[in-house]
C-alpha positions, -999 to 999 in steps of 0.1 A, spaced: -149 -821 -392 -149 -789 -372 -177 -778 -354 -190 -745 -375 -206 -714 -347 -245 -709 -351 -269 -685 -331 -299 -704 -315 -319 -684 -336 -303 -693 -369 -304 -731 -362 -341 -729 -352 -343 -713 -388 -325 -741 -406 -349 -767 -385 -383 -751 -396 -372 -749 -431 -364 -787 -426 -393 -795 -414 -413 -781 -440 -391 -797 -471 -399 -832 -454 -438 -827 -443 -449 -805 -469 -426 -799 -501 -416 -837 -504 -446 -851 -502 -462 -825 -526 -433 -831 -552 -437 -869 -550 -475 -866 -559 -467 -846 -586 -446 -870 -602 -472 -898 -597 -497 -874 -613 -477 -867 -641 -465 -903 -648 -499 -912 -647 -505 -890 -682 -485 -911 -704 -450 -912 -721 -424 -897 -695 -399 -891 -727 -419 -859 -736 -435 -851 -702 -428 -816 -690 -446 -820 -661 -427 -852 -654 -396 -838 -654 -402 -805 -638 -414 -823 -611 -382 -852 -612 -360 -817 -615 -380 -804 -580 -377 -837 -563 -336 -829 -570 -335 -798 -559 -357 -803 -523 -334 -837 -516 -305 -816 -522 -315 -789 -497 -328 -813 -470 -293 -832 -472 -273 -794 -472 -300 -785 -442 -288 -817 -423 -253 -813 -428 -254 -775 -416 -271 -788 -386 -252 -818 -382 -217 -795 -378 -235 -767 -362 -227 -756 -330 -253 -736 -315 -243 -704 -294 -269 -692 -267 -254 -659 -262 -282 -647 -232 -265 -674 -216 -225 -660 -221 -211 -639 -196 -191 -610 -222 -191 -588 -197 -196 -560 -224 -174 -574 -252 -186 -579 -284 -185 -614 -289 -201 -644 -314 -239 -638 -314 -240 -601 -297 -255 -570 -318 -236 -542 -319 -246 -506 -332 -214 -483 -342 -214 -453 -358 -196 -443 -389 -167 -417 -377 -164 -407 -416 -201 -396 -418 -219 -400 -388 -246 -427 -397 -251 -452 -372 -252 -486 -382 -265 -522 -364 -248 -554 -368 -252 -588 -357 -224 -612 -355 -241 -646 -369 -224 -677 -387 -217 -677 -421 -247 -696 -430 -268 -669 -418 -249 -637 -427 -273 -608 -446 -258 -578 -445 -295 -564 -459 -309 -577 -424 -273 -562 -406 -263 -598 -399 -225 -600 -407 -202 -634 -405 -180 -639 -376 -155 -640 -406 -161 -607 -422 -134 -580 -420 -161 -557 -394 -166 -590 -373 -135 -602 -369 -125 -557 -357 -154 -561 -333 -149 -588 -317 -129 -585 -284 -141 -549 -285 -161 -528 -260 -189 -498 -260 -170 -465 -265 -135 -486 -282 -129 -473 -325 -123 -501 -345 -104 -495 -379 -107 -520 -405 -101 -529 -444 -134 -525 -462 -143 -531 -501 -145 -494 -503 -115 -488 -486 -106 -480 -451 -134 -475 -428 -131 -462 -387 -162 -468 -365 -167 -462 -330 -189 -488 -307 -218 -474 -292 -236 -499 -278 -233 -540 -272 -266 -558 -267 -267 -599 -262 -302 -610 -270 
C-alpha cells in the first residue's frame, strides 16, 4: 500500500485521539458493560447493549486511527526548502479576483481537510492549481460553483 501525505500537525492529532480511545474511552466502555451485565438478563438490557454498541464503535476508530497512521507519511514542511512555492503542507492566502475577498488555505491530507478551518486536500481542484505556484502567480481553476480565478498573495510554511 502507498504511503498517504500527512502534516506533522495532523498525525500528532490522530495520535492524541488514540491515545485517549485506549487510556480513557476503552476502559470506561468496558466498565460499563461489566456494570450493566452485572444487573441481570442481557436479552433486555439497554444499558448492556449501548455500551456493547460503544465498545464497536471505539474499536472501530482505534483500528481506522492505526491504519491512518500506519500508511501515513508525515511531512515537516519548516524543514522543506520550497523556495516560495506552494507546496504539500504550506498555507497560502489568495484573494478572490471576482470579488476581492481574501481567502487562507492550508494544503493538508485528505484525512485532515476542513474547508470550515481553510484546510483543503492536496486532492482538491484549488490544491492541486496551487501547488507549484508562487506569491503574485493567478491560478484559474474548476470549482462547484463554476470557474473561479485567484491570485497568490502570500506563501507561509509553518
Amino acid at each position: 500500500m502507498s504511503k498517504v501525505p500527512m502534516t506533522v500537525h495532523g498525525a500528532q492529532l490522530l495520535r492524541d485521539e488514540l491515545k485517549t480511545l485506549k487510556s480513557v474511552e476503552r476502559p470506561s466502555v468496558i466498565t460499563a458493560i461489566s456494570e450493566a451485565r452485572a444487573h441481570g438478563d442481557l436479552k433486555e438490557n439497554a444499558e448492556y447493549h449501548a455500551a456493547k454498541e460503544q465498545q464497536g464503535f471505539i474499536e472501530g476508530r482505534i483500528k481506522e486511527i492505526e491504519g491512518k497512521l500506519a500508511n501515513a507519511q508525515e511531512v515537516d514542511i519548516t524543514a522543506i526548502n520550497a523556495q516560495g512555492k506552494v507546496v504539500f503542507g504550506s498555507t497560502v492566502a489568495v484573494i478572490d479576483l471576482q470579488n476581492d475577498q481574501e481567502i487562507t488555505y492550508r494544503i493538508v491530507g485528505e484525512d485532515e481537510s476542513d474547508i470550515k478551518l481553510g484546510m483543503i486536500s492536496y486532492t482538491s481542484p484549488i490544491a492541486r492549481a496551487l501547488i507549484g505556484k508562487s506569491e503574485g502567480d493567478e491560478i484559474i481553476f474548476q470549482a462547484p460553483g463554476g470557474e473561479k480565478e485567484y491570485e497568490i498573495l502570500q506563501v507561509t510554511y509553518t
